[in-house]
C-alpha positions in Angstrom: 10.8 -8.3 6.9 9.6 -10.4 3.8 8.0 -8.6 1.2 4.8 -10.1 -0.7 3.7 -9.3 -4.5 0.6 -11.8 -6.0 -0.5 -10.7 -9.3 -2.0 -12.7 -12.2 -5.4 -12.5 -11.5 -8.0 -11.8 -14.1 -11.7 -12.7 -15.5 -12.4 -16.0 -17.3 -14.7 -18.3 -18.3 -15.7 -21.9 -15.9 -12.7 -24.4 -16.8 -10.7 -21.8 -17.7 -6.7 -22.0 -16.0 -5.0 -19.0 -14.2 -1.4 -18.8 -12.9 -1.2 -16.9 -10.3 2.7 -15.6 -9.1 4.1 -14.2 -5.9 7.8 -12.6 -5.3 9.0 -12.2 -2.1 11.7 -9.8 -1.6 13.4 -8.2 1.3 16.3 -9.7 3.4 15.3 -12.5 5.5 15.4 -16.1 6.1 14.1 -18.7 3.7 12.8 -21.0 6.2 9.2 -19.7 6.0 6.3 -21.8 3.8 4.3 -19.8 1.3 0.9 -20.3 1.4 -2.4 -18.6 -0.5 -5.6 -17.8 0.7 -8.5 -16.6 -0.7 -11.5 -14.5 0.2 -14.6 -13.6 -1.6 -17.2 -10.8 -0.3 -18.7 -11.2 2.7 -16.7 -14.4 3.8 -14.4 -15.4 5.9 -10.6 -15.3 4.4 -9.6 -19.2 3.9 -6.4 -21.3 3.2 -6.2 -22.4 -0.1 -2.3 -24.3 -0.8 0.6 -23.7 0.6 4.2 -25.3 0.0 7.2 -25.3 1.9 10.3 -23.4 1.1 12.8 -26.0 2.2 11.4 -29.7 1.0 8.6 -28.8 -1.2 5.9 -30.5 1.1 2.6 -29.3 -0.4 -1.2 -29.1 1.3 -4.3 -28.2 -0.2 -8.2 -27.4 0.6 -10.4 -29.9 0.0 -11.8 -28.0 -2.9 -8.5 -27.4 -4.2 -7.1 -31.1 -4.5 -7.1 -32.1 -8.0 -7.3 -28.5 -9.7 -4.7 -26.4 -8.2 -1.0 -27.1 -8.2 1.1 -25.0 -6.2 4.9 -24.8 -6.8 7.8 -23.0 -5.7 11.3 -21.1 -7.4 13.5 -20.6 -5.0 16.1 -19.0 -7.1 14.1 -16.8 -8.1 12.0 -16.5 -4.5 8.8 -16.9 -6.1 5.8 -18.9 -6.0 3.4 -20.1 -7.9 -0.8 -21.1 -7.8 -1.7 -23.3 -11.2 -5.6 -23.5 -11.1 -6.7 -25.3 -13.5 -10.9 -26.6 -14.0 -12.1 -23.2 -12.6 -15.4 -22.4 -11.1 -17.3 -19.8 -10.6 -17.4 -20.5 -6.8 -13.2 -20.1 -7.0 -14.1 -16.5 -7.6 -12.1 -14.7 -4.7 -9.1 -12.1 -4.2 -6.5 -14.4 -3.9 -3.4 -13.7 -1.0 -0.1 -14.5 -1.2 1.5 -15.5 2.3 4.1 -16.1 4.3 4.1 -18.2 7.6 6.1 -20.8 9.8 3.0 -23.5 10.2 1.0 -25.6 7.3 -1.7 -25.5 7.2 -1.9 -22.1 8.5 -4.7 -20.1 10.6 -4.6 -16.5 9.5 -3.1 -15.4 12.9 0.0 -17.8 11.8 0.6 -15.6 8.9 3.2 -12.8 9.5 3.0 -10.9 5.8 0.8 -10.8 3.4 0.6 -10.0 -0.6 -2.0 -7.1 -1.0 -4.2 -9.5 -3.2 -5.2 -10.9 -6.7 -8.8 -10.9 -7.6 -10.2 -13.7 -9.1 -13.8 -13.8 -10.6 -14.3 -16.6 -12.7 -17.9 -16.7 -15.4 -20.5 -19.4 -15.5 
């Protein structure tokens, strides 16, 4: 099994910049993508970026194009979610993840970080 860790989260100010990091460790394959989603309170968890872990292929949200940049260090098997231009409606608990398909549905994903909230000021 693959193990998630997401951490980085915080509070800031709108147009404020967050990196948000995620280490995967036990032993398995590499062949997996790593993906985040997010989820504020009362709403449905969504996709967000992902990347894959062989080529780098990235794919972003709509919302997410432009702002958020997500990258990958495979020698260290780590990932990474740059948001830059925050606002508040990024506020969320962000998810590290790991599945085989991008974009993912959430019953594509096969482990999960236990989550990085988010809340971001107007």
């Amino acid at each position: 099994q693959v193990r998630l860790a997401d951490s980085g989260g915080g509070f800031v100010q709108a147009g404020s910049s967050l990196r948000l990091p995620c280490s995967a460790s036990g032993r398995t394959f590499r062949n997996y993508h790593m993906v985040w989603f997010r989820q504020a309170p009362c709403k449905e968890r969504d996709f967000v970026a992902g990347i894959t872990w062989d080529v780098g292929f990235t794919v972003y949200e709509d919302s997410a194009k432009g702002r958020f940049t997500i990258s990958r260090d495979n020698a260290e098997n780590a990932v990474y979610l740059q948001m830059n231009s925050l606002k508040p409606e990024d506020s969320a608990v962000y998810y590290c993840a790991a599945t085989y398909r991008l974009p993912p549905q959430l019953i594509d994903v096969f482990s999960w970080g236990q989550g990085t909230p988010v809340t971001v000021s107007s």
